[in-house]
C-alpha positions in Angstrom: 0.0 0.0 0.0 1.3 3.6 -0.7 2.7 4.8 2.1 2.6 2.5 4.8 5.9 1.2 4.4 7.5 5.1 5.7 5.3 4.8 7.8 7.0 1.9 9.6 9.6 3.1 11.8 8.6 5.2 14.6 9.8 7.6 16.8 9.2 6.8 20.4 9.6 9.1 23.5 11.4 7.3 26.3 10.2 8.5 29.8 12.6 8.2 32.3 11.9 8.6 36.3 9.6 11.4 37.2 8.8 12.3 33.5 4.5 12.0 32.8 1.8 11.9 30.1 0.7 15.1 31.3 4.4 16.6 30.8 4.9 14.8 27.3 0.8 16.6 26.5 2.1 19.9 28.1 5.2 19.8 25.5 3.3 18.9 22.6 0.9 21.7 23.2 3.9 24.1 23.8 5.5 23.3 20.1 1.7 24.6 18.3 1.8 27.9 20.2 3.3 29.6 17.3 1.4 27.5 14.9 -2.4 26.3 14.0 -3.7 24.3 17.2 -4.3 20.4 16.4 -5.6 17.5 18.4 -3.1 14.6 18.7 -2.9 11.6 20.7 -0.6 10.5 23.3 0.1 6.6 23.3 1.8 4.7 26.5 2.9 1.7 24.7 3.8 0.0 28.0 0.4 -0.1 28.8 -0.5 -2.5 25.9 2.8 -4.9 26.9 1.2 -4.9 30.5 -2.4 -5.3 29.4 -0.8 -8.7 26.8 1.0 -9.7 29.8 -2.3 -10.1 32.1 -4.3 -11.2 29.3 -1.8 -14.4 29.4 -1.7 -14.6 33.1 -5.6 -14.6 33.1 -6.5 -16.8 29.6 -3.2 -18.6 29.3 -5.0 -20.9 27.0 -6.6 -18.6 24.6 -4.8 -17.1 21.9 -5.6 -13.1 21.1 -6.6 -12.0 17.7 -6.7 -7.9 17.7 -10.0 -6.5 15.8 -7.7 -4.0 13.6 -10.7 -1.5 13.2 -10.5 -0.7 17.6 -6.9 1.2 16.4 -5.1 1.1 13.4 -2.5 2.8 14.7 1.0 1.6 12.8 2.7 1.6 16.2 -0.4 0.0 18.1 0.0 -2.6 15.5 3.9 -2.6 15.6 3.8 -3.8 19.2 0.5 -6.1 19.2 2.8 -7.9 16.3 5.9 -8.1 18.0 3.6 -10.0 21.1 2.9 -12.4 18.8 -1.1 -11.2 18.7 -3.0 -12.2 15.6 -5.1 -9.7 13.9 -9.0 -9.1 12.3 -9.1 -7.4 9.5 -12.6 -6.2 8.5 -11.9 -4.3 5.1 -9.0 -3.9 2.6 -7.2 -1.2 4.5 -6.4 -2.9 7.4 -5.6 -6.2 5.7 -2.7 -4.2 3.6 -1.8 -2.1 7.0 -1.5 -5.6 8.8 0.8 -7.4 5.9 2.8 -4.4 5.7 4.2 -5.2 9.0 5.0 -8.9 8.4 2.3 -10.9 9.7 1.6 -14.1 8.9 -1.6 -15.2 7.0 -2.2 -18.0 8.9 -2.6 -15.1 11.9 -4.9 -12.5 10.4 -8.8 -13.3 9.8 -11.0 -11.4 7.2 -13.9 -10.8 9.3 -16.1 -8.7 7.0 -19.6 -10.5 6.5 -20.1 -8.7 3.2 -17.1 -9.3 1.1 -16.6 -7.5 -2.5 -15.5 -10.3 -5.0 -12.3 -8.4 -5.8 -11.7 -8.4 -1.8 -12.4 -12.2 -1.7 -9.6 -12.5 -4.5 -7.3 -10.3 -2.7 -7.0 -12.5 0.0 -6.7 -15.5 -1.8 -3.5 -14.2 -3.8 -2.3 -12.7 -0.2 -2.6 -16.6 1.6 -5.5 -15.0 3.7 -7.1 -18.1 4.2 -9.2 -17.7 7.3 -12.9 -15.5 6.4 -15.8 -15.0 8.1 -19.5 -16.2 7.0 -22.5 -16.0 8.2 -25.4 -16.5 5.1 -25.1 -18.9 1.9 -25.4 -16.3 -0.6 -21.8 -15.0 1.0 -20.4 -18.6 1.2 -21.2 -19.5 -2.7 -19.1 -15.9 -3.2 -16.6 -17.2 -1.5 -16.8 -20.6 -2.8 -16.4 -19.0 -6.6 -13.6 -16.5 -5.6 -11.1 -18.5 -3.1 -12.1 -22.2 -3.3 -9.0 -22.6 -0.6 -10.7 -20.5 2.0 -10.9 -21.9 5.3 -14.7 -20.6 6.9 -15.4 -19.1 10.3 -19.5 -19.7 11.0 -20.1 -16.5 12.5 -23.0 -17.5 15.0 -25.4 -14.7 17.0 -25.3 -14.9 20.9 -27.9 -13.1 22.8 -27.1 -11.2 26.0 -29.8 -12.1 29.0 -32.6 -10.0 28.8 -31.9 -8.4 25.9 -34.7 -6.9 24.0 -35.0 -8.4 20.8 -37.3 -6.0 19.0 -34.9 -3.0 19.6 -31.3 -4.9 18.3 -30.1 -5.5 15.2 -29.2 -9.3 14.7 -25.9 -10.2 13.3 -24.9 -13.8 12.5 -26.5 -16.6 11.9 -28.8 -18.8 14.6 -27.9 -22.1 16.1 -30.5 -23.3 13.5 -29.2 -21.7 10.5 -26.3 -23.6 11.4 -27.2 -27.1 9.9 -28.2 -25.6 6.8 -24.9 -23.8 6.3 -22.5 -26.5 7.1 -24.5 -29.0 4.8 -24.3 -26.3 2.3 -20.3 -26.3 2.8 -19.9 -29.6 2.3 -22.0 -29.5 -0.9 -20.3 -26.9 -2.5 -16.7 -28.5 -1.2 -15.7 -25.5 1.2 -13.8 -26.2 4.4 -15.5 -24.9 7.5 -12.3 -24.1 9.9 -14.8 -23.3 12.8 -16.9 -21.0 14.3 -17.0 -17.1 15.5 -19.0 -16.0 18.4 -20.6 -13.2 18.7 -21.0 -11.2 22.2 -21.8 -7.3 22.7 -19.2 -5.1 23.6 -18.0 -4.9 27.4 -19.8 -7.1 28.1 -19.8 -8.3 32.3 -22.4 -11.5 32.4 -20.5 -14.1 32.6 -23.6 -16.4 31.8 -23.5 -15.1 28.2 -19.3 -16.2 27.8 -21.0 -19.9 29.2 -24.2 -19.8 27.0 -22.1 -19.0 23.9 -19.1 -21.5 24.6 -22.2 -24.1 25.1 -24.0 -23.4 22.1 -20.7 -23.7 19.7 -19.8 -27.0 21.4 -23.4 -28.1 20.0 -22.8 -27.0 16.1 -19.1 -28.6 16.5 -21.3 -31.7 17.3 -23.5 -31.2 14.5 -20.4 -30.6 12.1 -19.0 -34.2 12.9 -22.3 -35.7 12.5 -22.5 -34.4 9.2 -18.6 -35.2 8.2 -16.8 -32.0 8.9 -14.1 -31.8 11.9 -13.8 -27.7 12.8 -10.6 -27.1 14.8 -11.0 -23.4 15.7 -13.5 -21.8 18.3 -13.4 -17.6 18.6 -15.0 -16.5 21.6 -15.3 -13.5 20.3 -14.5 -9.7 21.6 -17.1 -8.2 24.6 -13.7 -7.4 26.8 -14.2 -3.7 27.4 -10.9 -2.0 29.0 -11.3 -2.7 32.7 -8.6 -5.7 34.2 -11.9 -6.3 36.7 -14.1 -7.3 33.7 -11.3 -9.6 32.9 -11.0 -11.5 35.9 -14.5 -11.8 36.2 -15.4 -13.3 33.4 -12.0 -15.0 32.8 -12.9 -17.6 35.3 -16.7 -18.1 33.6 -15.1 -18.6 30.1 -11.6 -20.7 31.1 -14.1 -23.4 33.3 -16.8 -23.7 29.8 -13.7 -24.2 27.7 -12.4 -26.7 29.9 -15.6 -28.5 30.3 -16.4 -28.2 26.4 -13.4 -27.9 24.3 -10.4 -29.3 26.8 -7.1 -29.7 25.4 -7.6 -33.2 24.2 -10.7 -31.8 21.9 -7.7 -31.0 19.6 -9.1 -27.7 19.4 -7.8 -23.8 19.2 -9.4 -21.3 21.2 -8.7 -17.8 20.3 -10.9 -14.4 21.6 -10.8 -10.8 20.2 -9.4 -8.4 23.0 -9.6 -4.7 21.4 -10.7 -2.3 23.5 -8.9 -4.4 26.6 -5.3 -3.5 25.1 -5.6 -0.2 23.9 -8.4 2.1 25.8 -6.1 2.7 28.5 -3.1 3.2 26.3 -4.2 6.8 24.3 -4.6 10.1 26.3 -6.5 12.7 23.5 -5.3 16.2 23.5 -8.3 18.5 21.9 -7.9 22.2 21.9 -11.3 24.3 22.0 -12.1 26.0 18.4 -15.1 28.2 19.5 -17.4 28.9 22.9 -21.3 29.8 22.8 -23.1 30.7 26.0 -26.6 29.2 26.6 -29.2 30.5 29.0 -31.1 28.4 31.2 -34.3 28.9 28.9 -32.7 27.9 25.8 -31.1 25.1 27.4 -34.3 23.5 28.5 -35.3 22.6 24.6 -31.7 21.9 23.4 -30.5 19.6 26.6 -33.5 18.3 27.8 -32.2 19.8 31.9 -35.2 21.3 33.2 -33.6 22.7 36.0 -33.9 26.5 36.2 -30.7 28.8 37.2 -29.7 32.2 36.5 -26.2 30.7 35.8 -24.8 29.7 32.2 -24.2 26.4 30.5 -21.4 26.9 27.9 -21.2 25.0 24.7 -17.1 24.3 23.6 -16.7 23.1 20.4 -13.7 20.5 19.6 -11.4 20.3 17.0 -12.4 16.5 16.7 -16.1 14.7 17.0 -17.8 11.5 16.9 -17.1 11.3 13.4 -13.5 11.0 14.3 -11.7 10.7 17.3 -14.9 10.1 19.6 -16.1 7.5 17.4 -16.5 5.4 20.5 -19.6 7.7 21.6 -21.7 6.1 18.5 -21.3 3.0 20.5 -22.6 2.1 23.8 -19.0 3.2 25.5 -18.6 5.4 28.2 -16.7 8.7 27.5 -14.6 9.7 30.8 -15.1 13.2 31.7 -12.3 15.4 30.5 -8.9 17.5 32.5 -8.4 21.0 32.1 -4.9 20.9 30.6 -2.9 24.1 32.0 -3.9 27.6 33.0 -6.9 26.7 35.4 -6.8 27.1 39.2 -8.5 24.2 41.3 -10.7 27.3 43.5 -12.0 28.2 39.9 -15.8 27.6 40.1 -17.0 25.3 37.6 -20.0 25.7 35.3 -22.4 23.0 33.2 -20.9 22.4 30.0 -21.7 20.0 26.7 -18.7 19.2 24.5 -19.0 19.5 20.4 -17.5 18.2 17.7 -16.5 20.3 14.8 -18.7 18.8 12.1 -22.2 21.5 13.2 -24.2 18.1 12.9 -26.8 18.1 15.9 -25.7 14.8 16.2 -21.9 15.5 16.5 -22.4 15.1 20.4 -19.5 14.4 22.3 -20.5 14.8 25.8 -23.8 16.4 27.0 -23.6 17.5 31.0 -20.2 17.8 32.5 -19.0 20.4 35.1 -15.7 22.5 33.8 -14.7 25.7 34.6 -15.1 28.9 31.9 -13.1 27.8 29.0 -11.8 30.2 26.2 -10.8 29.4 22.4 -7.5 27.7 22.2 -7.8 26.1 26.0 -6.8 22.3 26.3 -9.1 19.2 27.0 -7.2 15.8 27.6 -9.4 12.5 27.6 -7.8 9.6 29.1 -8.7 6.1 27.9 -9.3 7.3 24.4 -7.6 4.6 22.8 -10.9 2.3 21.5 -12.5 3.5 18.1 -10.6 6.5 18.2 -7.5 6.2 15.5 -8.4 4.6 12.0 -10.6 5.6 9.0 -12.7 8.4 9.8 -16.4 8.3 9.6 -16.7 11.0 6.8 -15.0 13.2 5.0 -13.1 15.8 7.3 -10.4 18.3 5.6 -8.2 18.1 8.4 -6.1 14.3 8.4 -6.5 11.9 11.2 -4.7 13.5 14.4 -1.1 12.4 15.3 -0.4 9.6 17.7 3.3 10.8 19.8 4.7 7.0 21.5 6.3 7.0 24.0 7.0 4.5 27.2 9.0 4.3 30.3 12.2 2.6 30.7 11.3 -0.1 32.9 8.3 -1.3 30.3 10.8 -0.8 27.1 13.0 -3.0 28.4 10.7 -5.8 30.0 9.3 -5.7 27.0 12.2 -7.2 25.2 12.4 -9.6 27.3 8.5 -10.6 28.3 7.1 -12.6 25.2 8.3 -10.6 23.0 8.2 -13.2 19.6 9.3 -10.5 16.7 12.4 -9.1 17.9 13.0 -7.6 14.2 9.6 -5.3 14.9 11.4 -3.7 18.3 14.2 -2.6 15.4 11.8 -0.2 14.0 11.0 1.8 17.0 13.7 4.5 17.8 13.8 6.0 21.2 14.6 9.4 22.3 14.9 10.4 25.7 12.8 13.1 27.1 14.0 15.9 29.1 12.3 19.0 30.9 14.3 21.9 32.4 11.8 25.0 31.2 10.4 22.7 28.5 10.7 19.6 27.4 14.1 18.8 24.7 15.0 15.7 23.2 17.9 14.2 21.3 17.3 10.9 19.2 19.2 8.0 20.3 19.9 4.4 19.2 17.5 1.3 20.7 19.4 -0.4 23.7 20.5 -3.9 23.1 
């Protein structure tokens, strides 16, 4: 792809003792003083080491595949690589980002239900094997267009009390099942296995047992037919929290033992996205323009009925849900934002919304939050922005994706190298400069330690 390959060796800001994020933001904000003011991102790449490292310690038997489209981030992906993480790839972008950095094909799943023939041919000529189906007019596309494909079933799971009139079903049903894998074995395509499907974040553990259940029931109705699968995918639903990961870690390591136990022959794998990079990017937005709304006009465009004689600000963003604060169009949380520099803690603090850029009525990024009085050119910073936050934007925008500065502390860098780390040659492309602050931060580029 044009491009990528400059795009693959980094610059990465090592952070020695008593160096922060919030110094490496206050630098970075420093350097556009003189020039046009532009959100960037701020990514700790010790945090994803440390979030691989308990994902191991926690599902030791379950091998992670990274959902591309969470962050496409070249150095995200640099480091998820050199871990040794597969990937899923849902369009041709991120199958050519994820090549580009010498992947495997045997570790990097098509996932996109609705495949363009050329894309289907792509892969083929690429060794891309692995796709995932979910309806038989997609599997005779496939059939025609990569006869060595290897099939995930992608199959629906339902959260407890979910309301089935209000979501959108993806997948097919545990009795759409039958149907497909007869299908398969008519028109002569291997079915590798199947793909579950489970909501974002999500905390019940029953719905981890229900789906690991239900797949051991279509592998049972694949042998009975003639067809040995040897891959189960859990699926993603592991928000960013490490308590969400112990608690259902336990629920889904006892239904794999009890259903698919090592002697089943079979590879477990699960899509960790958000869990490995939410915590990892802080988002630096600078404030474009200010409107002040009185309590009467409020009451229609905020739906707060509260009466005050004090004034709600609106702050517009340089970035929106179209772009960085994608994650809002989801069901994830947005963490309430810092003042970055010049703001005193005895300022009093006034109900603000946050917008995005875009003057859609949708382009919502946060609708009640208490922040003090704000002017043009002021600093927001939004910690765990690192979920559905760098990739393809959502429309067209004239300004480019915002910059994502890497940095990460000595003592990660170098446990890193020597905690799992399966790609050495990867490390080779990061270079590391030290940061220093006297009256502002300075650098000077070294060489990698051995």
């Amino acid at each position: 792809m044009k491009g990528i390959s400059d795009e693959l060796h980094f610059s990465v800001g090592l952070l020695e003792c008593g160096t922060s994020l919030s110094d490496v933001i206050d630098n970075h904000i420093y350097e556009q003083t003189l020039s046009e003011k532009k959100a960037f991102f701020v990514a700790d790449l010790g945090v994803i080491m440390r979030r691989h490292v308990r994902w191991r310690t926690h599902m030791a038997q379950i091998h992670p595949f990274y959902p591309v489209r969470c962050n496409s981030s070249p150095g995200v992906i640099q480091v998820l690589a050199a871990l040794g993480t597969g990937f899923i790839c849902s369009n041709k972008f991120e199958l050519e980002l994820v090549q580009s950095h010498g992947i495997p094909s045997e570790d990097i799943i098509y996932s996109g239900v609705c495949k363009q023939i050329s894309q289907i041919k792509s892969a083929a000529k690429n060794g891309i094997d692995l796709l995932v189906c979910d309806n038989e007019a997609e599997m005779r596309k496939i059939s025609r267009s990569h006869p060595n494909a290897k099939l995930l079933l992608q199959v629906s799971t339902k959260a407890l009390g979910q309301d089935n009139e209000l979501s959108m079903s993806f997948g097919c049903s545990i009795k759409d099942c039958r149907h497909l894998l007869e299908k398969a074995k008519e028109l002569g395509v291997q079915v590798a296995g199947i793909r579950c499907l489970i909501e974002h974040n999500c905390n019940d553990e029953e719905v981890y047992r229900n789906a690991i259940a239900d797949a051991r029931c279509v592998f049972d109705m694949a042998k009975g037919i003639g067809l040995k699968m040897k891959i189960l995918d859990i699926g993603g639903g592991f928000g960013g929290s490490d308590t969400q990961l112990e608690l259902i870690s336990h629920a889904v390591m006892s239904a794999v033992d009890q259903h698919f136990p090592p002697l089943s022959g079979v590879s477990i794998i699960a899509e960790p996205g958000s869990y490995f990079v939410s915590s990892a990017l802080t988002l630096a937005v600078p404030i474009v323009s200010k409107e002040v709304v009185m309590h009467d006009h409020r009451d229609q465009a905020h739906d707060d009925p509260s009466p005050t004689d004090e004034p709600m600000f609106q702050y517009y963003l340089d970035e929106g849900v179209y772009g960085s604060f994608a994650c809002k169009l989801t069901e994830m949380v947005i963490a309430s934002p810092t003042v970055q520099m010049n703001t005193c803690s005895k300022d009093p603090v006034f109900r603000s919304s946050l917008w995005g850029p875009s003057g859609d009525d949708l382009d919502l990024v946060m609708q009640h939050c208490l922040l003090p009085e704000l002017n043009i050119g002021d600093w927001l910073t939004f910690c765990n922005a690192g979920a559905l936050s760098v990739g393809q934007p959502l429309c067209a925008y004239d300004s480019p994706t915002p910059p994502v500065f890497y940095v990460v502390s000595a003592r990660d860098w170098y446990e890193m190298q020597h905690s799992g780390v399966t790609q050495e040659a990867s490390l080779k492309n990061f270079s590391l400069f030290p940061y220093f602050f006297n009256d502002r931060l300075t650098n000077a580029a070294v060489s990698i330690p051995a």
